[in-house]
C-alpha positions as CSV (number, residue, x, y, z in Angstrom):
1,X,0.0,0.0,0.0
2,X,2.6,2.6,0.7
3,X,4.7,1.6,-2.7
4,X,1.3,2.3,-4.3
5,X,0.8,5.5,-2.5
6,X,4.2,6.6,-3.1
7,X,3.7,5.7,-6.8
8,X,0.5,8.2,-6.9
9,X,2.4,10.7,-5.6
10,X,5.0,10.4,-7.8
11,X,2.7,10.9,-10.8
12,X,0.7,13.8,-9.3
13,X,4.2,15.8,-8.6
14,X,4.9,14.9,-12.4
15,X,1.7,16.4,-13.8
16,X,1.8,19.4,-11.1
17,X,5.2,20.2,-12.5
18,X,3.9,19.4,-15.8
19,X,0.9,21.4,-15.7
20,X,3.0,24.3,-13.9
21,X,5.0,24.9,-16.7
22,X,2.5,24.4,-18.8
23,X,0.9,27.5,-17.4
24,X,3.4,29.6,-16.6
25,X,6.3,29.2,-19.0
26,X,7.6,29.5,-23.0
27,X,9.7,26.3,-24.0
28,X,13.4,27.3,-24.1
29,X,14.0,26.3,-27.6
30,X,15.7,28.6,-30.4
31,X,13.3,30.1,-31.9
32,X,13.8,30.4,-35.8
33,X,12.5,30.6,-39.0
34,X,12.2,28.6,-41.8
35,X,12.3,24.9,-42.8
36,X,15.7,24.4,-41.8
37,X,14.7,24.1,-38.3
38,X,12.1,21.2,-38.6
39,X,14.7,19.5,-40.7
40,X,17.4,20.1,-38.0
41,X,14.8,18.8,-35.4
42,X,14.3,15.1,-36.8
43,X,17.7,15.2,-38.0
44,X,18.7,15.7,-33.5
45,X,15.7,12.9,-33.6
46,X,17.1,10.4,-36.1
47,X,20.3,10.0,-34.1
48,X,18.7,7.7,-31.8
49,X,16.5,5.7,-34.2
50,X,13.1,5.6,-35.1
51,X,11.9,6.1,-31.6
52,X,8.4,6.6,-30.7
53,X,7.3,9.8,-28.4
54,X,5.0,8.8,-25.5
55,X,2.3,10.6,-27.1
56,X,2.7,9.0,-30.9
57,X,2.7,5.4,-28.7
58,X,-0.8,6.3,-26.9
59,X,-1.8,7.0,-30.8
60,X,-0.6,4.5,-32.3
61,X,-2.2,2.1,-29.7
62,X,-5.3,3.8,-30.8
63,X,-4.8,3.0,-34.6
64,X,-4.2,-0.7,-33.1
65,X,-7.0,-1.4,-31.1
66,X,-9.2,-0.1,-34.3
67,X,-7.5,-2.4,-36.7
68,X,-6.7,-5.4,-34.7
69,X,-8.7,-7.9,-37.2
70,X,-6.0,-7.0,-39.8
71,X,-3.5,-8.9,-38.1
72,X,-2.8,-11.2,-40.7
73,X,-3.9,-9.2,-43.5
74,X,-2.3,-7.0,-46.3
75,X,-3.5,-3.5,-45.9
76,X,-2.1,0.2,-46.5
77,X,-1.8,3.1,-44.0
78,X,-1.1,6.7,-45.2
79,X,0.7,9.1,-42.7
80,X,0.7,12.4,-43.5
81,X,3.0,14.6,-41.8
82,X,4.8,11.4,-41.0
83,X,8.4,12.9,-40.1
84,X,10.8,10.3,-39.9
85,X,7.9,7.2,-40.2
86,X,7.9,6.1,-36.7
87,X,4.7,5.6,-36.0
88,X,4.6,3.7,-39.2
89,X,7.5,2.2,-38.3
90,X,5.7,0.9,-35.1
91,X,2.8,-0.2,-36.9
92,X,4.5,-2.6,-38.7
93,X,6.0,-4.1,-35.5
94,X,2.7,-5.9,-34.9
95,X,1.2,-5.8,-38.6
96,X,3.8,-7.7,-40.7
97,X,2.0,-6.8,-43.9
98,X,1.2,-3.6,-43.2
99,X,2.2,-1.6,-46.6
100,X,3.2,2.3,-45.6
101,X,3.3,5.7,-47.5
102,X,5.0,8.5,-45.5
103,X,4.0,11.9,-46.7
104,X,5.7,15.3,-45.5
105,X,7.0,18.2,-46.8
106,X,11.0,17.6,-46.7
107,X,12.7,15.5,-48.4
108,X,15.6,15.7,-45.9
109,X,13.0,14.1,-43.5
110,X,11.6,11.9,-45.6
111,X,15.3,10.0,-45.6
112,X,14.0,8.4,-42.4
113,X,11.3,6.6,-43.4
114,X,12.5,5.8,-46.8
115,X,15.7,4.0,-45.2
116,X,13.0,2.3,-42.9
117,X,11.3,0.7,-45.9
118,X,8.6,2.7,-46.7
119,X,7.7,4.6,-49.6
120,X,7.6,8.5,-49.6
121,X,6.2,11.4,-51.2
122,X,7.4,15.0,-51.1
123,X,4.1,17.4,-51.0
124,X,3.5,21.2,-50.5
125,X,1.3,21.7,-48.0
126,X,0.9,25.3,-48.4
127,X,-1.5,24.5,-51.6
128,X,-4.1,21.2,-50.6
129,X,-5.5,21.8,-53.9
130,X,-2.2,19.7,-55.7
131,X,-1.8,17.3,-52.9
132,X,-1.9,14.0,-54.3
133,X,-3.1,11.6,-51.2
134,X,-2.6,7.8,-52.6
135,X,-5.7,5.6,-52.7
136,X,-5.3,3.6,-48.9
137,X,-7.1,1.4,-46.3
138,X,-6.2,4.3,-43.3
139,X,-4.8,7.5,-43.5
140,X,-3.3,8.9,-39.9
141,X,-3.0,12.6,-39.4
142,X,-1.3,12.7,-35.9
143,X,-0.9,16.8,-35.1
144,X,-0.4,17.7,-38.5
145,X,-3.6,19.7,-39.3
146,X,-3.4,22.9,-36.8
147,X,0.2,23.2,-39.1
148,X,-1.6,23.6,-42.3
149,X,-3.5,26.9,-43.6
150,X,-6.7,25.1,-45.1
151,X,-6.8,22.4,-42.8
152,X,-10.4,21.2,-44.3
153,X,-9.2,20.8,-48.0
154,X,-6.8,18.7,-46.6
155,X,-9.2,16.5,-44.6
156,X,-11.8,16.4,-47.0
157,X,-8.9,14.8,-49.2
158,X,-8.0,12.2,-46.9
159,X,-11.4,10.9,-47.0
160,X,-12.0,11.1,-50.2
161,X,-9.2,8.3,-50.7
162,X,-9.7,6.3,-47.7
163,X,-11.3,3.1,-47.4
164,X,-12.0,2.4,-44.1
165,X,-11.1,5.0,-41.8
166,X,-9.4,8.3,-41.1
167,X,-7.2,8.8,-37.6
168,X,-6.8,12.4,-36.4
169,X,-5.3,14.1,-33.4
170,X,-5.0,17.7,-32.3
171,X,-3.4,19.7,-29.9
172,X,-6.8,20.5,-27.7
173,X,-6.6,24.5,-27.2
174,X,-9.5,24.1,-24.5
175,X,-7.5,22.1,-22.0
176,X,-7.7,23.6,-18.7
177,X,-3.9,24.7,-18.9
178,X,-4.4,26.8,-22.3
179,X,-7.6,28.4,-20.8
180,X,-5.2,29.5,-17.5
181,X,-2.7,30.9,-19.5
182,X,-5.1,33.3,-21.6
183,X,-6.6,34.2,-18.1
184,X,-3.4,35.3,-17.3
185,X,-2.7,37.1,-20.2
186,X,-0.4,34.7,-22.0
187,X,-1.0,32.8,-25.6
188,X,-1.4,29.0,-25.6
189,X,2.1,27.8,-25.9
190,X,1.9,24.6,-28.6
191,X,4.8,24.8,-29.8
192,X,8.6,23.7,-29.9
193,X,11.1,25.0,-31.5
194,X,9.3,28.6,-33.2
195,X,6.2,30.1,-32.3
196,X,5.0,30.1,-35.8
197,X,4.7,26.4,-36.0
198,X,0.8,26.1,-35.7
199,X,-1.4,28.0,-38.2
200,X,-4.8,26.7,-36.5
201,X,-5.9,26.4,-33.5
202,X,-8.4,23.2,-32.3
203,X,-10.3,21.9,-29.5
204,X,-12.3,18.8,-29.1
């Protein structure tokens, strides 16, 4: 009982901290401009691997309890805004068959989940209109929408070349620590390395 209590207490002083800064501070990153900083940021990733962030494994997990049944099936997932593939990457851990496409806007990035076996493609995200989304069983769109301009174009395309589903996540601008911060005068801070890196801004 007391290892359990100490456990709890633990995690609460985790998400206290968490939620403090959360609240109250700006992350300490450089803050630039331009592509060369989200290429520099997966290139700092790719050093270690494809290696999955806590929040692209409670995703993914997602993505898995939904297609479970295609265990021993051939089917195709699309990620777009898939950085260096590793939730694909993942996928294929526990779907052997699974067949991948990787879509983002650098090719530099792109390396990564080309040299993990998946094919690429190279789109502009700035102009939906000429994105070419390949025909697929699932397309996954894991915090990529609130970084593109005309998010619904972009949606609307995914599901007009999906077959069975479409898997998005967003940033939630109405959690309670966002909602603090504009009480206290401060912007939502959802971002990284620039402040520029979301365009839209969601909640549930």
């Amino acid at each position: 009982a007391n290892g359990a209590r100490g456990t709890i207490r633990g995690l609460m002083r985790s998400l206290l901290k968490h939620w403090f800064k959360a609240i109250f501070l700006y992350p300490k990153h450089h803050i630039g401009v331009g592509n060369d900083h989200y290429e520099a940021y997966w290139e700092e990733r790719g050093k270690t691997g494809l290696n999955l962030s806590p929040w692209q494994k409670e995703r993914s997990d997602i993505v898995r309890a939904f297609v479970d049944e295609q265990k021993d099936a051939i089917f195709t997932v699309t990620d777009i805004g898939c950085g260096d593939g590793a939730v694909l990457a993942y996928l294929r851990g526990y779907y052997p068959n699974l067949k991948g496409t990787g879509i983002d806007f650098s090719d530099a990035v792109l390396r990564f989940a080309k040299e993990a076996g998946f094919e690429t493609r190279a789109i502009d995200f700035s102009n939906p209109e000429k994105l070419e989304i390949p025909e697929t069983d699932y397309v996954i769109l894991f915090e990529t929408i609130e970084h593109i301009a005309n998010s619904e174009l972009l949606v609307t395309k995914a599901f007009e070349k999906v077959k069975k589903a479409v898997f998005i996540s967003i940033p939630n601008t109405g959690f309670f620590t966002y909602r603090l911060r504009l009480l206290l005068g401060k912007f939502p801070a959802q971002w990284v390395d620039q402040p520029n890196e979301h365009l839209r801004f969601w909640t549930v």
